[in-house]
TORRODREN-356144 format. One record per residue (C-alpha): x, y, z; residue number from 1. Coordinates in Angstrom, 3 decimals, decimal comma, padded with zeros to 6 digits, m for minus. Layout:
SITE          X          Y          Z   pos
SITE          X          Y          Z   NUM
...
//
This chain:
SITE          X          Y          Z   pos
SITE    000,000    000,000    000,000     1
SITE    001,647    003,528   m001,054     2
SITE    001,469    006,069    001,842     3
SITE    000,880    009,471   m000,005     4
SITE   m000,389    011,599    002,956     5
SITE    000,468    012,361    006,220     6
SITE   m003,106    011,299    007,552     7
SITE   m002,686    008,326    006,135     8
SITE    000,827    007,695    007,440     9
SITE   m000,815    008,345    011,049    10
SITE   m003,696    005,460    010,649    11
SITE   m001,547    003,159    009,970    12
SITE    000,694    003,686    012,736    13
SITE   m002,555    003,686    014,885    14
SITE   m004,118    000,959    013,481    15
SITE   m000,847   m001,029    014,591    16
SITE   m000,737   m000,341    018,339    17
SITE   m004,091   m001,768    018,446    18
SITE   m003,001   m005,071    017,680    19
SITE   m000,134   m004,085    020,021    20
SITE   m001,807   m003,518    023,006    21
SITE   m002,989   m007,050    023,868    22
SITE   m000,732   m008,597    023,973    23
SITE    001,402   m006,226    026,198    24
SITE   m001,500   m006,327    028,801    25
SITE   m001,474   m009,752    028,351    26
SITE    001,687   m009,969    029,731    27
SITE    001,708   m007,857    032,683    28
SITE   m001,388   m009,156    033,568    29
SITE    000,843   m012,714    033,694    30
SITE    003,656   m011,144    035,901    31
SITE    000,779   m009,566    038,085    32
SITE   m000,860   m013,114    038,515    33
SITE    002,330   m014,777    039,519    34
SITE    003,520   m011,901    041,770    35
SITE    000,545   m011,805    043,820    36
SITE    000,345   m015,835    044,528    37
SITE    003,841   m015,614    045,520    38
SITE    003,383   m012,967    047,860    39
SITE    000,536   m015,202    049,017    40
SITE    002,167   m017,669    050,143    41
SITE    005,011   m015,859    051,296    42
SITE    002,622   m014,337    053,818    43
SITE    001,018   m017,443    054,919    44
SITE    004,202   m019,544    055,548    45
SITE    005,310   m016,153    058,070    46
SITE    002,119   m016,924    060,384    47
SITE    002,500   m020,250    060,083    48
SITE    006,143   m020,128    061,605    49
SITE    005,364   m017,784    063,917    50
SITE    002,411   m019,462    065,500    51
SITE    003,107   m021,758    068,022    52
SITE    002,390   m025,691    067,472    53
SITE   m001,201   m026,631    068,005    54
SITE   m001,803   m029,865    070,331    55
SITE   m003,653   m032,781    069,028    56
SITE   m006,994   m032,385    069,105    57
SITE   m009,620   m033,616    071,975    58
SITE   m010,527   m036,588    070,392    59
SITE   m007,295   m037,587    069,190    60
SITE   m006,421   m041,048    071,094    61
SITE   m003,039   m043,009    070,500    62
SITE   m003,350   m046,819    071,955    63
SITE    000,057   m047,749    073,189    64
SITE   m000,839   m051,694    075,019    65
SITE   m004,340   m050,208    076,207    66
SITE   m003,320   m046,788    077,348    67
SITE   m004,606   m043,736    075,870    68
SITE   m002,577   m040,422    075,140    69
SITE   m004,275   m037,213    076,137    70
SITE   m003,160   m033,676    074,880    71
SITE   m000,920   m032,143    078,016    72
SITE   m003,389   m028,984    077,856    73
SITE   m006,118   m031,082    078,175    74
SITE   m005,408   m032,544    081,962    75
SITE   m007,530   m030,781    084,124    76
SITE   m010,649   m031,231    081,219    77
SITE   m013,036   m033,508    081,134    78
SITE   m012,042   m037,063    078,812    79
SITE   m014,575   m038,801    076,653    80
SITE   m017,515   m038,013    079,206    81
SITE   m015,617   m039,134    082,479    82
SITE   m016,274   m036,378    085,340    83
SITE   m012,816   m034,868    086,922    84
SITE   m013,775   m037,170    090,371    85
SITE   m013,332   m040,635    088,608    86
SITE   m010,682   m039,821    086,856    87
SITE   m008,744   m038,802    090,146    88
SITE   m009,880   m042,206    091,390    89
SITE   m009,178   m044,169    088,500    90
SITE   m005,254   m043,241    088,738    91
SITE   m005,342   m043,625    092,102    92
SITE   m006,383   m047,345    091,664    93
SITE   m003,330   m048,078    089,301    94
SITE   m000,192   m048,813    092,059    95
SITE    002,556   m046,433    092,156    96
SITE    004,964   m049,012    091,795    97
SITE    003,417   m050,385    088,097    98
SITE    005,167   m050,433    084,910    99
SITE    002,583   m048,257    084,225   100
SITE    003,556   m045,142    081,739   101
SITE    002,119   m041,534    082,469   102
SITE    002,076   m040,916    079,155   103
SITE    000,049   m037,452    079,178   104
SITE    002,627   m036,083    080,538   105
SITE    005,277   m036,256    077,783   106
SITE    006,096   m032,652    075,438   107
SITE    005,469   m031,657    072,502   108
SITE    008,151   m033,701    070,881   109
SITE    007,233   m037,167    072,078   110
SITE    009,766   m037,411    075,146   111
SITE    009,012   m037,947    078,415   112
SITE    010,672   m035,631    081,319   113
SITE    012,432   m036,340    084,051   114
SITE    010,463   m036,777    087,016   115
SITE    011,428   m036,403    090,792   116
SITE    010,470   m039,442    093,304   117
SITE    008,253   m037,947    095,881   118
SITE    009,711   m039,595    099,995   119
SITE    007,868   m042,707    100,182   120
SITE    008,980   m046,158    102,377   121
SITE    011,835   m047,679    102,372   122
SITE    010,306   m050,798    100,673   123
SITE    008,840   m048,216    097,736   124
SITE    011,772   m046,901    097,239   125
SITE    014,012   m049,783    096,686   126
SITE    011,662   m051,351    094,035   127
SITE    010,569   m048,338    092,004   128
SITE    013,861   m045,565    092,455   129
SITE    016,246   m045,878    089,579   130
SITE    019,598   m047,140    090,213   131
SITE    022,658   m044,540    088,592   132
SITE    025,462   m046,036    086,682   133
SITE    028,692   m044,675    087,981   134
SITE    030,195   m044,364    084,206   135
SITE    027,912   m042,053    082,420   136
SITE    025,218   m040,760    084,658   137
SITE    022,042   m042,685    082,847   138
SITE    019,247   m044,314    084,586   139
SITE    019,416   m047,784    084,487   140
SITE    016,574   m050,145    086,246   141
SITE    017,630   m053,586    087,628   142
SITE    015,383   m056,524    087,009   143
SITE    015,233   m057,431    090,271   144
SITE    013,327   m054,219    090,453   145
SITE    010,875   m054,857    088,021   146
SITE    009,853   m058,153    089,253   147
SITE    009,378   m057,253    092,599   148
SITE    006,765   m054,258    091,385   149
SITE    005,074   m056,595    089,039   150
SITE    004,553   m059,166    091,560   151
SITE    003,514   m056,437    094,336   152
SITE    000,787   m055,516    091,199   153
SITE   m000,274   m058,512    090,971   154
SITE   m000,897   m059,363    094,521   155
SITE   m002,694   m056,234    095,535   156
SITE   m004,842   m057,200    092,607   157
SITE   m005,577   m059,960    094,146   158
SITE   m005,817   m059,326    097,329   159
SITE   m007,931   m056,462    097,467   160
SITE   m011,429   m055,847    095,482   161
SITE   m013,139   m053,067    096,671   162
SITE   m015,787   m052,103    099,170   163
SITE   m019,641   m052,281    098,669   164
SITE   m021,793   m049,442    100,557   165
SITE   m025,456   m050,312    100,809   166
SITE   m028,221   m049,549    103,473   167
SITE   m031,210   m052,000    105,334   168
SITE   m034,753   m051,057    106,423   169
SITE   m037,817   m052,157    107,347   170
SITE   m040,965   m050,615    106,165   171
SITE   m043,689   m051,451    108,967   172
SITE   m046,738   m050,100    107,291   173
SITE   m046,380   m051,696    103,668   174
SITE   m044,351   m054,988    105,741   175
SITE   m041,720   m054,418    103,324   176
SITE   m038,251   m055,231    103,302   177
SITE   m036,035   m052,561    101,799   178
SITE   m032,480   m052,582    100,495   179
SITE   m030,371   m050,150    098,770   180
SITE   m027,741   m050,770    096,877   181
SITE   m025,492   m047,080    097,322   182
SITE   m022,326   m047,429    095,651   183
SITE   m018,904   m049,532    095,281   184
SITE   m015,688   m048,330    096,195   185
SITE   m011,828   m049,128    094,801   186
SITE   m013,155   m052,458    092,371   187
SITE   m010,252   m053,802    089,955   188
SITE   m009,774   m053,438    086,526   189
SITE   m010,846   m056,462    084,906   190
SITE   m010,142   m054,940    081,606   191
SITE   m007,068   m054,852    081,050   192
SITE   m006,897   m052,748    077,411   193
SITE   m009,134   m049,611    079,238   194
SITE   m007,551   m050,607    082,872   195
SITE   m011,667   m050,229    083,952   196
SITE   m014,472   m052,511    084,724   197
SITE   m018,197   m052,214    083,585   198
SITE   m019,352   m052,999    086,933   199
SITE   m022,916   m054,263    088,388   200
SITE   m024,329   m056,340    091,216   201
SITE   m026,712   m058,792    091,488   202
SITE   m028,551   m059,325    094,713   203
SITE   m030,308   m062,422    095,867   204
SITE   m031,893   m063,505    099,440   205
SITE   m031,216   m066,695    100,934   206
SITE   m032,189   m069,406    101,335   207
SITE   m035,437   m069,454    099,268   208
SITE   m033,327   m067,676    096,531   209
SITE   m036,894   m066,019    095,533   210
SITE   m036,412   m062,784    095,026   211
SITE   m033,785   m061,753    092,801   212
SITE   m032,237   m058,618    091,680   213
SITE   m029,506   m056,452    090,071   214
SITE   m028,692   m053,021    089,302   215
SITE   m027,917   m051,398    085,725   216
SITE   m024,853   m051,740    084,053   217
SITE   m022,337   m048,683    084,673   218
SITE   m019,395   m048,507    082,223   219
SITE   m015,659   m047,831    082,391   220
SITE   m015,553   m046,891    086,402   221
SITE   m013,940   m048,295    089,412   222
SITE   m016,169   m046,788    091,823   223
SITE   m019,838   m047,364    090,525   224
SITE   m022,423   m045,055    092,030   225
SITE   m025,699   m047,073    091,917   226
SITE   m027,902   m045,785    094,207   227
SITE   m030,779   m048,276    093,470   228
SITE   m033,621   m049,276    095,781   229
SITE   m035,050   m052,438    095,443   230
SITE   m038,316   m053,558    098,002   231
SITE   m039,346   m057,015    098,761   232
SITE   m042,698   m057,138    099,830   233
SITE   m044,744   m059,789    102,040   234
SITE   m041,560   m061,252    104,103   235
SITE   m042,836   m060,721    107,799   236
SITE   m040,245   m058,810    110,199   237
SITE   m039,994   m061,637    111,977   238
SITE   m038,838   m063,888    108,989   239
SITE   m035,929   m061,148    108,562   240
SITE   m033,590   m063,034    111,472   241
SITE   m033,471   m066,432    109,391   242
SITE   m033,041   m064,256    106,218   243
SITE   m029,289   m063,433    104,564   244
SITE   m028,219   m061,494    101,541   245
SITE   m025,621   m062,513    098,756   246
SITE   m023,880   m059,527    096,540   247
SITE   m022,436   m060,743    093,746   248
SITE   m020,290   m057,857    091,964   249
SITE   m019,833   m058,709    088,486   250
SITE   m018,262   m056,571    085,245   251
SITE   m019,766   m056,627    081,975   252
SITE   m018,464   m058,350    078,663   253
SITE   m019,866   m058,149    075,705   254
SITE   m018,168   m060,138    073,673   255
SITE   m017,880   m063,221    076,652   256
SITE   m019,138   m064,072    079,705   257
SITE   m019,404   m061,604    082,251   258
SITE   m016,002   m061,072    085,011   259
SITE   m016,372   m062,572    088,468   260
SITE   m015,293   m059,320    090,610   261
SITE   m016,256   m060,540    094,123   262
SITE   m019,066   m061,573    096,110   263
SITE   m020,814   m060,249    099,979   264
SITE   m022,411   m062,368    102,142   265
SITE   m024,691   m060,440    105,288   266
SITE   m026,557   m063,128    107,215   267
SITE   m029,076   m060,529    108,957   268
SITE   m029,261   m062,644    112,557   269
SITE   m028,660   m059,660    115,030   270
SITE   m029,051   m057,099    113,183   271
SITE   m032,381   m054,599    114,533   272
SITE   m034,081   m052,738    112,127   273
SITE   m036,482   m050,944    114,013   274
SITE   m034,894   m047,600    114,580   275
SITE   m034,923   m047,159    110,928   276
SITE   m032,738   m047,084    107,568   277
SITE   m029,300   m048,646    108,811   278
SITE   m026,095   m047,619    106,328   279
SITE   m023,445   m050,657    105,917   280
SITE   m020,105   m050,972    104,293   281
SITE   m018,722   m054,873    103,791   282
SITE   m014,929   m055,576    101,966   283
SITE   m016,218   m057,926    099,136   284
SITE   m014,283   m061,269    098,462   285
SITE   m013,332   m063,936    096,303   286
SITE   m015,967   m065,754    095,566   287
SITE   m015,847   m069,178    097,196   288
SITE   m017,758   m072,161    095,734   289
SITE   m017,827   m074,591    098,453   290
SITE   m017,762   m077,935    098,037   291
SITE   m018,666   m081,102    099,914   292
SITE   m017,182   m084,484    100,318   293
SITE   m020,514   m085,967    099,554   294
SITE   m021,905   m085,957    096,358   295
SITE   m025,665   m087,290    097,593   296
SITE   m027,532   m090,070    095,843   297
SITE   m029,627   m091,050    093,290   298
SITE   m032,595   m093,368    093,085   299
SITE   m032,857   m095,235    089,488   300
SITE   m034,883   m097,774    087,850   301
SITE   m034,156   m099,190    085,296   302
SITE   m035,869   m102,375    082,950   303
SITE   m034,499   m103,968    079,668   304
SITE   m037,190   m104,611    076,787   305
SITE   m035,401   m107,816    074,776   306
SITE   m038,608   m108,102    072,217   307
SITE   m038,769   m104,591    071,688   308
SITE   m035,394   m103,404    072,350   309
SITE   m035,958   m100,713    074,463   310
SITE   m034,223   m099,585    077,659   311
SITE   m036,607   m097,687    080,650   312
SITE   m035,261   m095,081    082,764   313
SITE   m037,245   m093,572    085,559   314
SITE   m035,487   m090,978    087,394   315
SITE   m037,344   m091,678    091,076   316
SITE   m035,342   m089,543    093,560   317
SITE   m032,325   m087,281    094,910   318
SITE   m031,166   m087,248    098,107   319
SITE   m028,674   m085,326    100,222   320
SITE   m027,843   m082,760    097,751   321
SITE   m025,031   m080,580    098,544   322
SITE   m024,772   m076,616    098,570   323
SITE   m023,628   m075,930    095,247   324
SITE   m022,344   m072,394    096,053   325
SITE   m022,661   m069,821    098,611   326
SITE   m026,162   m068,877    097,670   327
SITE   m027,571   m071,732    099,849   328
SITE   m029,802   m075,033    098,235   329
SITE   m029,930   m075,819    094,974   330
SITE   m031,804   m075,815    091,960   331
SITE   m031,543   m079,557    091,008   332
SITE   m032,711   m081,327    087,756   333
SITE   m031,063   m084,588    086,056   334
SITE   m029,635   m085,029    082,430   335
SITE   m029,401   m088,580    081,233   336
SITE   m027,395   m089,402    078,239   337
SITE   m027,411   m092,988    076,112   338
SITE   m023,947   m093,982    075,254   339
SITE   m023,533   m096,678    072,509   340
SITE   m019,702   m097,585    072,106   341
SITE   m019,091   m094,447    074,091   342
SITE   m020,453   m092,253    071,123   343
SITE   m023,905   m090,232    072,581   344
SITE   m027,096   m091,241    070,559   345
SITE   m029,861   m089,784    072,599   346
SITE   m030,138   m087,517    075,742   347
SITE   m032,880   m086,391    077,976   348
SITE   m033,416   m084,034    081,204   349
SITE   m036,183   m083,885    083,817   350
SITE   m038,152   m080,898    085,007   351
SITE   m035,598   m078,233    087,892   352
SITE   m037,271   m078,581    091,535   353
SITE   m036,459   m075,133    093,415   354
SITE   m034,483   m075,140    096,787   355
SITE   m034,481   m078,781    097,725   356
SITE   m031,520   m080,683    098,558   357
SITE   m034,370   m084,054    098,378   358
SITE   m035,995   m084,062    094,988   359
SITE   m038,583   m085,928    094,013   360
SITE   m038,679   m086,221    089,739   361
SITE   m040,738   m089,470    088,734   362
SITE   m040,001   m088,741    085,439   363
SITE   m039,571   m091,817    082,252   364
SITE   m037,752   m091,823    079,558   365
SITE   m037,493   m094,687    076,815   366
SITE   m034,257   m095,206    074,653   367
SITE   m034,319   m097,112    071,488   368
SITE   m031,177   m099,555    071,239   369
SITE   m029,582   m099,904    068,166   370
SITE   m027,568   m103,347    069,233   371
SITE   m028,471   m106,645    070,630   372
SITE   m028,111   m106,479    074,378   373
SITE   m026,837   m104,077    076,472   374
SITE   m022,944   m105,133    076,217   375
SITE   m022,372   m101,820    074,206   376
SITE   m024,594   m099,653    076,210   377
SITE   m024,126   m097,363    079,056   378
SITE   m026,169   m094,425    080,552   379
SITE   m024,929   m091,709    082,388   380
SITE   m026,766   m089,551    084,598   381
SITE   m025,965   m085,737    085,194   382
SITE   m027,177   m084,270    088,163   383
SITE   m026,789   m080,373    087,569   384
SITE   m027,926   m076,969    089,620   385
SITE   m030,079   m074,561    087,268   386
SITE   m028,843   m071,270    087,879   387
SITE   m030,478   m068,557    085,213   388
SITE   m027,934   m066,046    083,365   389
SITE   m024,901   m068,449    084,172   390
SITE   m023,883   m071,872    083,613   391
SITE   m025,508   m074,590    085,051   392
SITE   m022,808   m076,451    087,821   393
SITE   m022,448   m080,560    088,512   394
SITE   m023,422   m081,033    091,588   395
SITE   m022,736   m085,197    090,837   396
SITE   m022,571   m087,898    088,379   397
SITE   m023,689   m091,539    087,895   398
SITE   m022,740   m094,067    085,179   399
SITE   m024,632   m097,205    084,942   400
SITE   m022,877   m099,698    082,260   401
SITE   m020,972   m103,401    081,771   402
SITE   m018,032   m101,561    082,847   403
SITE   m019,278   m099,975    085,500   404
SITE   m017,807   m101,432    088,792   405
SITE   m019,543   m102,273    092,577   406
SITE   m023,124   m101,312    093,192   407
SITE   m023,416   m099,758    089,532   408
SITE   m021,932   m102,747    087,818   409
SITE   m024,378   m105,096    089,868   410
SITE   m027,437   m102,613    088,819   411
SITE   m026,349   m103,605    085,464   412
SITE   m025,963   m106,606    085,672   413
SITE   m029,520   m107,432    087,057   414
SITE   m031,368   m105,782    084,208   415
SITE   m029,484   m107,824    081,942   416
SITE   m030,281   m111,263    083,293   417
SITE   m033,881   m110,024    084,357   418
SITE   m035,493   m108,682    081,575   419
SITE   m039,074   m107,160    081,413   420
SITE   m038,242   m106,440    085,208   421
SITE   m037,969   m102,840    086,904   422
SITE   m035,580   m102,773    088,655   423
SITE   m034,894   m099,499    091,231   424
SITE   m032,099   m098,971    093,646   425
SITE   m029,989   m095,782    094,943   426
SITE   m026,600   m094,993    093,385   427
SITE   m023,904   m092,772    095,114   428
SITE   m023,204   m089,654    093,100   429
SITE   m019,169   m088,807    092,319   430
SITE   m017,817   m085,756    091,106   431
SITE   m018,386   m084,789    087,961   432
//
């Protein structure tokens, strides 16, 4: 194109800087984008280094062999719903001299300081204080140390589980016998992961064993505050002297059955409840299952069908029944189990008859044989104590068979060569 005027010289030049000016703003606007995120994050890494590090949050729990880490800050705050009075008591329950690791009170960095031994006893000091190493000044505990604490644990554990607070009283107008069940006091961890028990007690009165009770269920706490009333009506006041009560203190499982902790036993002979509501404490105990030398006995008859192959039972009578626990008599009923080659091919069970150590069952059971005679066969007879919620305990056994030997053996032996004949006589139960 041939420029011939001065005006015309001018729109061209003009008409180029427009297509010049894009691009030039497109690139500052580049340098002005990256600028400004770099002085972005230029500003936030400055308050991030100058703030100080957070701690973990309130929820944040670290399980190092069952024992949860806590944020330091966090100490004097309330942990997963536990008020600041259990937890107090719940690290007062763990011994001093434990392998047990404080670990809420490490830093920031994961280390754990170094603490001062408060004056204790002799004996404390010797198994828990740290020997020093003449060479370089470290701490260094002996073995001899850490046995001793671990077997001091272990016996306390043992040894001591807890007090049970409850209170007795007599209602005169409504006849009513009243018992509360206040709290428990100092009870060992039976788990060993949380180092806490899911405690609750069940309550029974002796020796008709009718009325029983328990309280709710209260989880991860060594002293349980219950502070359940439970009221027995129609027992006359002067029933209450020949009356005792059994506390058993039990923790929760959910997965198993539930933990043993200890049991109480108050016979309430001597004790006056006419001045009103009367506040106990009692240390609770092992729980003792008492047994006797004598098993009782067992009345069976028993009669051999040779055309029809069939063997009677008739469970007649107990006798002399021991105590199979603390709680006084027992709930007896009988299981009988057929034994061909000793492989079980049938089994049967009479009806439970409450709180008698003499039961009378009359009950008959008929067992097809699946062999010519009875050389093959035995029966055995299972005398067991129904308790509800638990398993069922031997109190005694019986086995009737050709191998059987003395009294049993002769039994046997009399159906055999008698058939069509009942036959009854009283065995001597062994243990189970």
């Amino acid at each position: 194109m041939k420029i011939t005027t001065r005006k015309d010289f001018l729109f061209i030049l003009y008409v180029s800087h427009l297509y010049e000016i894009p691009t030039v703003v497109g690139i500052f606007s580049a340098f002005g984008l990256v600028f400004t995120v770099s002085l972005f994050a230029w500003i936030c890494c400055q308050r991030k280094s100058s703030k100080p590090s957070k701690t973990p949050p309130y929820k944040f729990v670290h399980v190092l062999k069952g024992v949860d880490i806590y944020p330091e800050s966090l100490n004097s705050k309330k942990k997963f719903g536990a008020d600041e009075k259990n937890e107090v008591k719940n690290k007062s329950a763990v011994p001093k001299n434990s392998l047990h690791l404080d670990l809420e009170k490490r830093d920031l960095n994961g280390n754990f300081p170094k603490t001062n031994l408060k004056a204790g006893s002799p004996s404390d000091l010797e198994s828990v204080t740290p020997k020093h190493s003449s060479e370089g000044g470290q701490e260094v505990v002996s073995p001899d140390s850490l046995k001793s604490s671990m077997s001091l644990t272990s016996d306390e554990k043992q040894e001591k589980l807890g007090t049970l607070f409850f209170s007795l009283e007599y209602n005169f107008e409504r006849k009513a016998f009243v018992v509360n069940i206040k709290e428990a006091r100092g009870l060992p961890a039976m788990d060993d992961q949380s180092l806490t028990s899911d405690p609750y007690i069940k309550m029974v009165i002796l020796p008709e064993k009718k009325h029983k009770v328990k309280t709710r269920v209260l989880r991860k706490t060594l002293d349980p505050a219950f502070d359940e009333t439970f009221t027995f009506y129609g027992i006359p006041y002067t029933q209450i002297q020949e009356l005792a009560l059994h506390f058993t203190v039990l923790s929760f499982d959910r997965f198993s059955r539930d933990d043993v902790i200890g049991e109480v036993l108050i016979p309430l002979a001597g004790i006056e409840l006419t001045g009103g509501e009367m506040l106990m404490n009692r240390e609770i105990t092992k729980r003792n299952v008492r047994k006797s030398s004598g098993r009782g006995e067992l009345l069976i008859s028993l009669c051999y069908q040779s055309t029809t192959n069939t063997l009677t039972v008739v469970v007649l009578k107990a006798r002399h029944l021991p105590k199979s626990d603390v709680s006084g008599l027992s709930d007896p009923y009988v299981k009988v189990n057929l034994y061909h080659a000793k492989k079980r091919i049938s089994k049967k069970k009479t009806h439970v008859k409450k709180c008698t150590p003499n039961a009378v069952f009359n009950e008959l059971f008929v067992f097809d044989i699946p062999c010519e005679g009875l050389e093959e066969i035995s029966v055995e007879f299972l005398v067991l104590d129904s308790e509800r919620g638990s398993r069922n305990e031997v109190i005694g056994r019986l086995v009737l068979g050709a191998a059987a030997e003395g009294a049993s053996g002769q039994h046997w032996k009399e159906i055999c060569d008698y058939p069509r004949r009942q036959i009854a006589k009283w065995h001597a139960l062994c243990d189970g």
